[in-house]
GUKOLTI-419327 format. One record per atom (N, C-alpha, C): residue in three letters; x, y, z. Coordinates in steps of 0.2 Angstrom, whole numbers, plus 5000, padded with zeros to 4 digits. Atoms other than C-alpha are relative to their C-alpha. Layout:
<rs>
alaXYZ ...
</rs>
This chain:
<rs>
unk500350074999 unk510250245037 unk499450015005 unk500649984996 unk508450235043 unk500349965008 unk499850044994 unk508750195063 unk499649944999 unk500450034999 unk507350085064 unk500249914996 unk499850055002 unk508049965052 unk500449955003 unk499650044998 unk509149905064 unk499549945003 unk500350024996 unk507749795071 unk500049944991 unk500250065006 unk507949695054 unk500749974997 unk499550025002 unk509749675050 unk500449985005 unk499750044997 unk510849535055 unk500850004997 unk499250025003 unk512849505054 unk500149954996 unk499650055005 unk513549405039 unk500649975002 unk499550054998 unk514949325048 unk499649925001 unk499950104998 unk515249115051 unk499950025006 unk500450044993 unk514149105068 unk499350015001 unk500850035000 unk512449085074 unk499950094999 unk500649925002 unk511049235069 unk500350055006 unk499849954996 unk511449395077 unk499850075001 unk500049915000 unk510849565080 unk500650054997 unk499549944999 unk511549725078 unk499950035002 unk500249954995 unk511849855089 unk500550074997 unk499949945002 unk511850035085 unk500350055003 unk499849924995 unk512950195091 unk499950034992 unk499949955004 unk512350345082 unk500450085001 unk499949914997 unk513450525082 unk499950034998 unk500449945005 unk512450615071 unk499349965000 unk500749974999 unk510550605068 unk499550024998 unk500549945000 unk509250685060 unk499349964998 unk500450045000 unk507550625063 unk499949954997 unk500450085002 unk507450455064 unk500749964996 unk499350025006 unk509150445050 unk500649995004 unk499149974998 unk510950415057 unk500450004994 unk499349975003 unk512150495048 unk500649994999 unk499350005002 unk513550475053 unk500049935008 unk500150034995 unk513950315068 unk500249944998 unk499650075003 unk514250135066 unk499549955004 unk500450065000 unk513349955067 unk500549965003 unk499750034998 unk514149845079 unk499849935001 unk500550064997 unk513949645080 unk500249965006 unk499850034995 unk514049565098 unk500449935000 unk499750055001 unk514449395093 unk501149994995 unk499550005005 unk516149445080 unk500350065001 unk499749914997 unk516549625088 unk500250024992 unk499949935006 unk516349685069 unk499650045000 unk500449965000 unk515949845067 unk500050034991 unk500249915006 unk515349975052 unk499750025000 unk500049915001 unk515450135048 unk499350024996 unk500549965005 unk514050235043 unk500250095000 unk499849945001 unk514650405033 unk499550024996 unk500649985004 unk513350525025 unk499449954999 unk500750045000 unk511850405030 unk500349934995 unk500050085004 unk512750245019 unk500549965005 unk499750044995 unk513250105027 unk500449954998 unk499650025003 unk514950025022 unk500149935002 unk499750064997 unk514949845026 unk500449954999 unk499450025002 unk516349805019 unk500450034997 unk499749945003 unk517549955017 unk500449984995 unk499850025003 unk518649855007 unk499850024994 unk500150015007 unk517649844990 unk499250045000 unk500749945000 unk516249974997 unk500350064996 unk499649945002 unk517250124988 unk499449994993 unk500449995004 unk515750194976 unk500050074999 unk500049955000 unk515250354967 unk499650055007 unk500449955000 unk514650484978 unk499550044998 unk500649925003 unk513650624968 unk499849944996 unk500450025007 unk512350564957 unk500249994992 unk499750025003 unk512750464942 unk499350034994 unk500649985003 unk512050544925 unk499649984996 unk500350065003 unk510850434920 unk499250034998 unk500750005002 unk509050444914 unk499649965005 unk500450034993 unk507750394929 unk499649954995 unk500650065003 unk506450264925 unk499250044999 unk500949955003 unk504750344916 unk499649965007 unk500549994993 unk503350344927 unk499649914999 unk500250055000 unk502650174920 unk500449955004 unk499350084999 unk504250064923 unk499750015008 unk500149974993 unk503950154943 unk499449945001 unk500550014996 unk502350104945 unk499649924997 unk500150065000 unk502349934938 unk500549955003 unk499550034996 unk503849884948 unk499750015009 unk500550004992 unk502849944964 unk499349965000 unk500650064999 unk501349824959 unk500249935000 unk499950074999 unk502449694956 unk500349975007 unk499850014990 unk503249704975 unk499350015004 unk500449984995 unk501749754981 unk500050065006 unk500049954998 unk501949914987 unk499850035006 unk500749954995 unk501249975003 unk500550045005 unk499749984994 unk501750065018 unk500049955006 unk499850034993 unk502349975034 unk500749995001 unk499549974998 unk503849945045 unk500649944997 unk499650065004 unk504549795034 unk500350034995 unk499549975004 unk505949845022 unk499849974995 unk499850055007 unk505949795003 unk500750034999 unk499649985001 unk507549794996 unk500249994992 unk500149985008 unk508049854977 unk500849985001 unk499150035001 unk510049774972 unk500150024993 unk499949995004 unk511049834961 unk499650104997 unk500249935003 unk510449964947 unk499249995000 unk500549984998 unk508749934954 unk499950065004 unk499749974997 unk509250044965 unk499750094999 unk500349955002 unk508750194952 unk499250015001 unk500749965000 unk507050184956 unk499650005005 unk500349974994 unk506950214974 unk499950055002 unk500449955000 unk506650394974 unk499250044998 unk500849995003 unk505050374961 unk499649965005 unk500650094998 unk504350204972 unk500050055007 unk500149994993 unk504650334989 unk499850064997 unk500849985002 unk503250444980 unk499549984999 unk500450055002 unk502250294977 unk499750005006 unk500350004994 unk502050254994 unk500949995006 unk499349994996 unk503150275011 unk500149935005 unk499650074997 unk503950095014 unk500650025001 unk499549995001 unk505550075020 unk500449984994 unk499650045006 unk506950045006 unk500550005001 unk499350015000 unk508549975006 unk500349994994 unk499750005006 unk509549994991 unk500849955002 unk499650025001 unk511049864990 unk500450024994 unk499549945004 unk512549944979 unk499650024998 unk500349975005 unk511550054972 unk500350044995 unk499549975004 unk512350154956 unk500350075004 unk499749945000 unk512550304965 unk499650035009 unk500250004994 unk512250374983 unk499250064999 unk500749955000 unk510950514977 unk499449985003 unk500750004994 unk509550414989 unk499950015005 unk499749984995 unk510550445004 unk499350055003 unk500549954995 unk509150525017 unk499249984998 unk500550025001 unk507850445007 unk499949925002 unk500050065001 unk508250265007 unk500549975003 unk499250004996 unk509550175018 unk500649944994 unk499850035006 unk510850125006 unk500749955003 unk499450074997 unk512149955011 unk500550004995 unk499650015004 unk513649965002 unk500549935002 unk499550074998 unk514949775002 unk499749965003 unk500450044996 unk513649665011 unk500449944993 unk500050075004 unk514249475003 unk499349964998 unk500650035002 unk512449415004 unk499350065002 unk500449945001 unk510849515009 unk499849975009 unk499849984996 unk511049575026 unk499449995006 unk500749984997 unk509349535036 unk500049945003 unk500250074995 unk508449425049 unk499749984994 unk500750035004 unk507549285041 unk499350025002 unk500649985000 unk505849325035 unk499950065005 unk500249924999 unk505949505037 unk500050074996 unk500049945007 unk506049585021 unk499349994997 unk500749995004 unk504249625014 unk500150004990 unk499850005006 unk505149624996 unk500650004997 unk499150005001 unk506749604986 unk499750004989 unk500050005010 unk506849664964 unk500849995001 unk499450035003 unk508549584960 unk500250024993 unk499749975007 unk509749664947 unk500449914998 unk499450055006 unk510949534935 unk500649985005 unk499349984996 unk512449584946 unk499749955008 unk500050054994 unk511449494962 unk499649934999 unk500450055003 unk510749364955 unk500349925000 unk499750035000 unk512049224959 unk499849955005 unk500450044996 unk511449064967 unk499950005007 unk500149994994 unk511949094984 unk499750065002 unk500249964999 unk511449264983 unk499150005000 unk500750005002 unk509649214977 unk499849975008 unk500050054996 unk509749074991 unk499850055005 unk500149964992 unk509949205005 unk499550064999 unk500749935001 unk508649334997 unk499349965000 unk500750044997 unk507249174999 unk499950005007 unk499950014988 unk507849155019 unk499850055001 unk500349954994 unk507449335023 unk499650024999 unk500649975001 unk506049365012 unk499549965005 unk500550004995 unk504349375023 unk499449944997 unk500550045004 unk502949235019 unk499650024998 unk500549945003 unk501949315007 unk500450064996 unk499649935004 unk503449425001 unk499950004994 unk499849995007 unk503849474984 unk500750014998 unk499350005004 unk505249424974 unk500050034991 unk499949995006 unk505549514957 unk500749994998 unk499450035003 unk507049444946 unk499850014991 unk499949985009 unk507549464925 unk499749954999 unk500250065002 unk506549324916 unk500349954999 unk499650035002 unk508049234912 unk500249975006 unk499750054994 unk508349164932 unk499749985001 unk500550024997 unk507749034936 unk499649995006 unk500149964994 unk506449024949 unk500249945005 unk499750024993 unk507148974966 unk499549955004 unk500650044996 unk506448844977 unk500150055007 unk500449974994 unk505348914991 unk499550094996 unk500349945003 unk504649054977 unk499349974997 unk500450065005 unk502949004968 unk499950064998 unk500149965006 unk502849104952 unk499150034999 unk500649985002 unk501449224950 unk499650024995 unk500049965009 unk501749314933 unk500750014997 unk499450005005 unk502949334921 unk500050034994 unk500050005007 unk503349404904 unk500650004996 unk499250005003 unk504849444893 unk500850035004 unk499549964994 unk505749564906 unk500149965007 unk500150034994 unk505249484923 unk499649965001 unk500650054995 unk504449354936 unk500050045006 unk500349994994 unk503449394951 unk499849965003 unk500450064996 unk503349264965 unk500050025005 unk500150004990 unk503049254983 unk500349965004 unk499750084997 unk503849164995 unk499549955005 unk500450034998 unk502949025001 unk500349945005 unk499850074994 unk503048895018 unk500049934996 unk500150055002 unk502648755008 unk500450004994 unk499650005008 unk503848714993 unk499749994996 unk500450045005 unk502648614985 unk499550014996 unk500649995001 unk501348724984 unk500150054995 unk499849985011 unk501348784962 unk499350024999 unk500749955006 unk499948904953 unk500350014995 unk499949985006 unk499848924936 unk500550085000 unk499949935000 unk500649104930 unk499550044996 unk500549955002 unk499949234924 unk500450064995 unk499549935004 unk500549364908 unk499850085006 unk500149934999 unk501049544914 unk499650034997 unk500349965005 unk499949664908 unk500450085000 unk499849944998 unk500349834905 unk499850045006 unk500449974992 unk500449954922 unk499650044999 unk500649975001 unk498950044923 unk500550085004 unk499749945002 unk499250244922 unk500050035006 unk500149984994 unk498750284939 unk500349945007 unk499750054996 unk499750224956 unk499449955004 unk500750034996 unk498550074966 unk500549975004 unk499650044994 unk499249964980 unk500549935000 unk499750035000 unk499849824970 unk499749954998 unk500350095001 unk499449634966 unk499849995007 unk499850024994 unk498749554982 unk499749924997 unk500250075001 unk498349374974 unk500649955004 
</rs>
């Protein structure tokens, strides 16, 4: 788990917003390893083993070793990184679910942080800080610079809380079939996905716009 993340992640218990505070016993530039996330308000703690972070040991029991799947071609990558808008800095985006598969191509795109929520399999581990049992999505408001939503997190309250922490101006990517959330204003869409942003004003609606195919070469991303 990137240390630095903790400057973004808040406790999911019933009381007011909360930091988290970090002991690490392992280490390795910048990553802890091995140590635990403590929350002052609720004295819960979790574990972090092999750089993943159990936050809910109960129904966090996942694969280990890589699952044997087929990665995402090079276009799905870099059309998924124009639709978050891709860049470097110190705001996290976060991939849920079997999004998850494509934060190893997206962290040679460009070096953001990433958080993978269940992700199928720990194989990111040292590249990405991966959250396993979180109930909703784990962060201060407006402090995720993006969020691609799988099927499996896509359930009302779970959308609800991935609007509250996205950043004004974030990117929200979701399957076509959900519909879009208030406090998002649709950017594009086509048969697979929509891309919106989160916006201060509820009110405020632009037309969309068809995806196109992503262009062959990586760029920075949508900034409209």
């Amino acid at each position: 788990m990137l240390l630095a993340l903790t400057d973004h992640l808040h406790c999911t218990g019933d009381h007011a917003a909360s930091w988290l505070v970090a002991r690490a016993d392992a280490a390795v530039r910048g990553w802890m390893v091995e140590g635990e996330l403590g929350c002052p308000m609720c004295d819960v703690t979790r574990g972090i083993r092999g750089g993943v972070l159990s936050w809910d040991p109960a129904v966090a029991a996942q694969p280990v070793a890589p699952l044997l799947m087929t990665g995402p071609d090079d276009d799905s990558v870099i059309r998924l990184a124009a639709l978050l808008a891709l860049v470097e800095g110190s705001a996290p985006y976060v991939l849920c679910g079997d999004m998850g598969r494509y934060a190893v191509a997206l962290g040679a795109v460009a070096a953001a942080p990433l958080v993978l929520l269940d992700s199928p399999d720990d194989s990111a581990a040292g590249l990405a800080t991966i959250i396993r049992g979180a109930p909703r999505m784990p962060f201060a408001d407006r402090s995720v610079r993006g969020i691609a939503l799988d099927a499996t997190h896509a359930s009302a309250e779970r959308v609800a809380y991935a609007v509250r922490v996205l950043a004004p101006g974030g990117r929200m990517v979701a399957g076509s079939d959900l519909a879009l959330p208030s406090g998002i204003r649709e950017l594009a869409r086509d048969d697979r996905h929509w891309v919106g942003e989160r916006v201060v004003d509820h009110s405020s609606v632009s037309a969309p716009v068809a995806i196109g195919r992503a262009p062959a070469a990586p760029r920075r991303g949508w900034n409209g």
